[in-house]
C-alpha positions as protocol buffer text, in pm:
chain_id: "A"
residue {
  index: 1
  type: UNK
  ca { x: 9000 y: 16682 z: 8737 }
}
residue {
  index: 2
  type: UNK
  ca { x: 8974 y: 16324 z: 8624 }
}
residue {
  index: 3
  type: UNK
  ca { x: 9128 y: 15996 z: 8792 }
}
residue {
  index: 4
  type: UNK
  ca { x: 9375 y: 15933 z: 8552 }
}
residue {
  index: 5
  type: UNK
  ca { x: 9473 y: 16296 z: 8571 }
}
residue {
  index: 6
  type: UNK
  ca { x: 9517 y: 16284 z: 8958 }
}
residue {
  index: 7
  type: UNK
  ca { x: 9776 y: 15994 z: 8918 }
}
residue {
  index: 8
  type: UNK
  ca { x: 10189 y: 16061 z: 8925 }
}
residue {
  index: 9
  type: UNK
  ca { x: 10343 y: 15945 z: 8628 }
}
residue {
  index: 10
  type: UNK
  ca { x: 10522 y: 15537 z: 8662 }
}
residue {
  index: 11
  type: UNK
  ca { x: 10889 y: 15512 z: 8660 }
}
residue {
  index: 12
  type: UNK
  ca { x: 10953 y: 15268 z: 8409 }
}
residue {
  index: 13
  type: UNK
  ca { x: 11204 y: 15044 z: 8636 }
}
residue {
  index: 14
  type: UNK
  ca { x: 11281 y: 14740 z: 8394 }
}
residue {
  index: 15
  type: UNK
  ca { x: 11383 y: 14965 z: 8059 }
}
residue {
  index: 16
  type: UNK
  ca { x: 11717 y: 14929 z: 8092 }
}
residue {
  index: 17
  type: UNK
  ca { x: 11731 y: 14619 z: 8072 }
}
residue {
  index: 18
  type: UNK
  ca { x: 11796 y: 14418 z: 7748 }
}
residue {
  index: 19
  type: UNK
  ca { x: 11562 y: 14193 z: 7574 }
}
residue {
  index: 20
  type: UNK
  ca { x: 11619 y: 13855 z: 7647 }
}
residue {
  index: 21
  type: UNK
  ca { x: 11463 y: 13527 z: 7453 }
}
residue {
  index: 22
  type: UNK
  ca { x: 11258 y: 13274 z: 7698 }
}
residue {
  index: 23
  type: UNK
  ca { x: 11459 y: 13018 z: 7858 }
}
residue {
  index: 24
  type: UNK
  ca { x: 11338 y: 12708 z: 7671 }
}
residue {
  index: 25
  type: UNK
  ca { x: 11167 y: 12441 z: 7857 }
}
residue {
  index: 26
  type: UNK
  ca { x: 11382 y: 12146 z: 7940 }
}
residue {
  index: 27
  type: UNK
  ca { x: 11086 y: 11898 z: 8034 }
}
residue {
  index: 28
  type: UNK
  ca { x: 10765 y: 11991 z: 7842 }
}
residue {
  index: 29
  type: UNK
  ca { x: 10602 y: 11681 z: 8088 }
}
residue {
  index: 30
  type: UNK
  ca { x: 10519 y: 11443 z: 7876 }
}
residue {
  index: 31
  type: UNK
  ca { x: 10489 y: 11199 z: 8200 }
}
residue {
  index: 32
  type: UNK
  ca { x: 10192 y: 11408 z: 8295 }
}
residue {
  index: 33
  type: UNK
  ca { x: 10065 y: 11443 z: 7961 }
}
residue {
  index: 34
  type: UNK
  ca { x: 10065 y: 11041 z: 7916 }
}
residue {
  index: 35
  type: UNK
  ca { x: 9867 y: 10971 z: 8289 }
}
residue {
  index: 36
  type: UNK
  ca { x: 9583 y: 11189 z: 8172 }
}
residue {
  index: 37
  type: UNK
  ca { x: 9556 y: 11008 z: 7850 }
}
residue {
  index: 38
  type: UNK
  ca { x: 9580 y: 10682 z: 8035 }
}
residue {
  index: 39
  type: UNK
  ca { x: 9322 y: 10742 z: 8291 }
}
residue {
  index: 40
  type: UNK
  ca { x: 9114 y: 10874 z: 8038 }
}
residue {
  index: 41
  type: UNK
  ca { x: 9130 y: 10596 z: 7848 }
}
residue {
  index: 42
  type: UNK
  ca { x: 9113 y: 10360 z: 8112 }
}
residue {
  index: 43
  type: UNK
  ca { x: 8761 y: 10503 z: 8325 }
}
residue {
  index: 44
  type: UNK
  ca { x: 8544 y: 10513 z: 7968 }
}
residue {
  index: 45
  type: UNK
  ca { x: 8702 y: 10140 z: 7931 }
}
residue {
  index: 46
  type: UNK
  ca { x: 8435 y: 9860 z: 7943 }
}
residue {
  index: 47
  type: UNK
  ca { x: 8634 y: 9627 z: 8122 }
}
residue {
  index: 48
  type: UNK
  ca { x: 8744 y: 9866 z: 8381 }
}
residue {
  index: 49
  type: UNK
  ca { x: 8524 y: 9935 z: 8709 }
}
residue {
  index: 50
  type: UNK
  ca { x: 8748 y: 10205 z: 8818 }
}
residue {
  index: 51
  type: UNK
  ca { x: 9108 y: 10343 z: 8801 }
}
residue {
  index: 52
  type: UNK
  ca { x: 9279 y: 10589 z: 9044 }
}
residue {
  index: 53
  type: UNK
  ca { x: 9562 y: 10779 z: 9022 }
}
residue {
  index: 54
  type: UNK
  ca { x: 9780 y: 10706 z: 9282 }
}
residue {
  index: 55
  type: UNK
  ca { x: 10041 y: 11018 z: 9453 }
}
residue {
  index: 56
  type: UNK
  ca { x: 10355 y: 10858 z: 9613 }
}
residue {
  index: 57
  type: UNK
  ca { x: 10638 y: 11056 z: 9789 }
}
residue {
  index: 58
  type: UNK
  ca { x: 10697 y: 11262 z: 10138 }
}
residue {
  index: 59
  type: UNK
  ca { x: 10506 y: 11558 z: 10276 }
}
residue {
  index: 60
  type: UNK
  ca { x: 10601 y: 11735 z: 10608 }
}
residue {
  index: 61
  type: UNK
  ca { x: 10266 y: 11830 z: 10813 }
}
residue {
  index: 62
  type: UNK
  ca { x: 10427 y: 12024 z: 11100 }
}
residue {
  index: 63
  type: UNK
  ca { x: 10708 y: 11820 z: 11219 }
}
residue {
  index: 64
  type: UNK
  ca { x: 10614 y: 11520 z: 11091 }
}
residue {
  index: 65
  type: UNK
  ca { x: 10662 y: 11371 z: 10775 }
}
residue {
  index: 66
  type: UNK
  ca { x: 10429 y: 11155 z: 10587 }
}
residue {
  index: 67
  type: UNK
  ca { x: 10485 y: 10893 z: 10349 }
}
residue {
  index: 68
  type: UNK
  ca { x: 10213 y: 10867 z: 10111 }
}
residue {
  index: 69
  type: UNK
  ca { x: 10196 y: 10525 z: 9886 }
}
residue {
  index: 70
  type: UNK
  ca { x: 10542 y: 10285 z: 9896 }
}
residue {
  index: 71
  type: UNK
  ca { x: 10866 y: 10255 z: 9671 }
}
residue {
  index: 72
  type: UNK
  ca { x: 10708 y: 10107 z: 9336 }
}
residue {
  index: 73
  type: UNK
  ca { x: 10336 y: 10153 z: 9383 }
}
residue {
  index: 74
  type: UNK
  ca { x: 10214 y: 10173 z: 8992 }
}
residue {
  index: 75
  type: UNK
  ca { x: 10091 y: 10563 z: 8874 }
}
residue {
  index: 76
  type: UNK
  ca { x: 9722 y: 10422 z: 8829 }
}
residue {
  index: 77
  type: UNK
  ca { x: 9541 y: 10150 z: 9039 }
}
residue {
  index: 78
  type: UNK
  ca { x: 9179 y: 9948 z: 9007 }
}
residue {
  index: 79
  type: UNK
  ca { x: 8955 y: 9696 z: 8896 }
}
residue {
  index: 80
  type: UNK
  ca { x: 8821 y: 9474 z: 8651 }
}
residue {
  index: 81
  type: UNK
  ca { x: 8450 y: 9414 z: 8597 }
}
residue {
  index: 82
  type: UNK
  ca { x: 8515 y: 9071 z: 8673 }
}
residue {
  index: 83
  type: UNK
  ca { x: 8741 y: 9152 z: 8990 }
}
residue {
  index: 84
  type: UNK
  ca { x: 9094 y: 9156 z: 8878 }
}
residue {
  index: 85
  type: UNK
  ca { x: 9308 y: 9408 z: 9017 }
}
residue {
  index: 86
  type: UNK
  ca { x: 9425 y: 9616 z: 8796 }
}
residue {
  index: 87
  type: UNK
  ca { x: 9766 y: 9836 z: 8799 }
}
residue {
  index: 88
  type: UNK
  ca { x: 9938 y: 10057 z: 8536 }
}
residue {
  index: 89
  type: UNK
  ca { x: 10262 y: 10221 z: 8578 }
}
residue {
  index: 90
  type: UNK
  ca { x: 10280 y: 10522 z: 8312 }
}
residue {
  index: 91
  type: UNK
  ca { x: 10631 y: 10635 z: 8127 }
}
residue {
  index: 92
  type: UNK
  ca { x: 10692 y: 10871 z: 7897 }
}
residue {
  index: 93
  type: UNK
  ca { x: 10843 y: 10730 z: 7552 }
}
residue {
  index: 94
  type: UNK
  ca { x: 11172 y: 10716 z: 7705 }
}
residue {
  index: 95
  type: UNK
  ca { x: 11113 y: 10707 z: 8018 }
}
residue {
  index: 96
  type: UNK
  ca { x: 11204 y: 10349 z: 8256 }
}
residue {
  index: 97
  type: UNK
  ca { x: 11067 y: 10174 z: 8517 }
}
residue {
  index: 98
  type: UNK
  ca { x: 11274 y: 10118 z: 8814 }
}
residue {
  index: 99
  type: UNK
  ca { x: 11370 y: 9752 z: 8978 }
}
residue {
  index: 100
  type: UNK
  ca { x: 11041 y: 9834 z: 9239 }
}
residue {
  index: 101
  type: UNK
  ca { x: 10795 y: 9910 z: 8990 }
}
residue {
  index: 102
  type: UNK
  ca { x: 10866 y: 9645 z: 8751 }
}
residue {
  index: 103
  type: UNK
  ca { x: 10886 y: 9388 z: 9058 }
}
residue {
  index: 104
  type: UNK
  ca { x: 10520 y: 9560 z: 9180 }
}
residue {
  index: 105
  type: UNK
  ca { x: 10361 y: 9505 z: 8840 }
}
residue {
  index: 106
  type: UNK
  ca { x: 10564 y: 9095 z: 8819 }
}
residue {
  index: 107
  type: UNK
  ca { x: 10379 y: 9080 z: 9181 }
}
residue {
  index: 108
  type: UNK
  ca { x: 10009 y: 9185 z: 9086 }
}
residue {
  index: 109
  type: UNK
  ca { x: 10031 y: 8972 z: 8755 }
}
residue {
  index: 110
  type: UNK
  ca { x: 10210 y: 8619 z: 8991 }
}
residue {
  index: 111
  type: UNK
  ca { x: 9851 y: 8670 z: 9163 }
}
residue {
  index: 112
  type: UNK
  ca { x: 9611 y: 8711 z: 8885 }
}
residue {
  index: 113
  type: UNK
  ca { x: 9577 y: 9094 z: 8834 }
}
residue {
  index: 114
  type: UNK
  ca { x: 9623 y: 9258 z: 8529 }
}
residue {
  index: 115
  type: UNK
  ca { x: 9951 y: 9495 z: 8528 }
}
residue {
  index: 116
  type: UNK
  ca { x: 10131 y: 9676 z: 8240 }
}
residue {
  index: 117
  type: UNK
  ca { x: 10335 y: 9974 z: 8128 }
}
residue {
  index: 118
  type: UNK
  ca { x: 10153 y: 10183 z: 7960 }
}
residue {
  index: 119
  type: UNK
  ca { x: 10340 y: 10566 z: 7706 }
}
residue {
  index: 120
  type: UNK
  ca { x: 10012 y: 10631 z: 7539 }
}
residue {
  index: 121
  type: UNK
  ca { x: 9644 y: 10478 z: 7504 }
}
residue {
  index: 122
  type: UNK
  ca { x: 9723 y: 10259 z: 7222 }
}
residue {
  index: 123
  type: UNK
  ca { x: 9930 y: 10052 z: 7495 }
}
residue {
  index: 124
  type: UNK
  ca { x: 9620 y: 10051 z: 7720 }
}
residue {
  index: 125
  type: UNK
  ca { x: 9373 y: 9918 z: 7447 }
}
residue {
  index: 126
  type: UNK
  ca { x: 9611 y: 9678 z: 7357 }
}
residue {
  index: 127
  type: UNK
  ca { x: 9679 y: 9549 z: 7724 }
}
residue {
  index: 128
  type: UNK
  ca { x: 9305 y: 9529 z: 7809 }
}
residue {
  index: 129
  type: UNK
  ca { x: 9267 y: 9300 z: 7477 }
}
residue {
  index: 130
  type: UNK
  ca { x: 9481 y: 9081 z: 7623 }
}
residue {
  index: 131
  type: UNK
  ca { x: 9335 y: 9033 z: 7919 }
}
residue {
  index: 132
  type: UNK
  ca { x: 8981 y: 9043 z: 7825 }
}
């Protein structure tokens, strides 16, 4: 007697049941999809010395919760080569910044540091040009 032999036959439980199309996706993330072209963009840079992605929001560890990062904090933070802090918030094409982040990036550039919004890489390359 072989394995497959040996086993009962499946019920098939979901036949019944009528063929439905896929729910389609409301948000396809373009947000996310524009960060990773950012950052890319922005650590093979020459005028960058590094660029972080920075998480925001509330975690609970136990009973606690945590605040990670602050109300406005830009999606990417870092340097210059020549020192210059650098910060990038990242928006989809129609996506907006709220009254913290834009006075977070008017903050960074009132002290020197180089701060922009940023939808796609073209805005990056165009930004750094600037402020090279």
């Amino acid at each position: 007697m072989t394995r497959t032999a040996a086993r009962p036959k499946q019920a098939r439980l979901f036949d019944d049941l009528p063929e439905v199309p896929p729910v389609p996706r409301v948000n396809a993330r373009p947000e996310a999809a524009a960060l990773a072209e950012v950052l890319q963009v922005l650590r093979h840079h020459p005028l960058v010395a590094w660029a972080e992605r920075q998480n925001s929001g509330v975690a609970r560890i136990g009973t606690r919760f945590v605040r990670f990062g602050w109300p406005g904090c830009s999606d990417v933070l870092g340097q210059l080569r020549d020192g210059r802090l650098l910060a990038v918030e990242v928006k989809a094409r129609q996506g907006k910044m709220t009254n913290e982040q834009t006075a977070f990036l008017s903050l960074v550039r009132r002290f020197g540091g180089v701060a922009f919004l940023a939808r796609d890489c073209r805005d990056v390359l165009r930004e750094l040009a600037a402020a090279a």
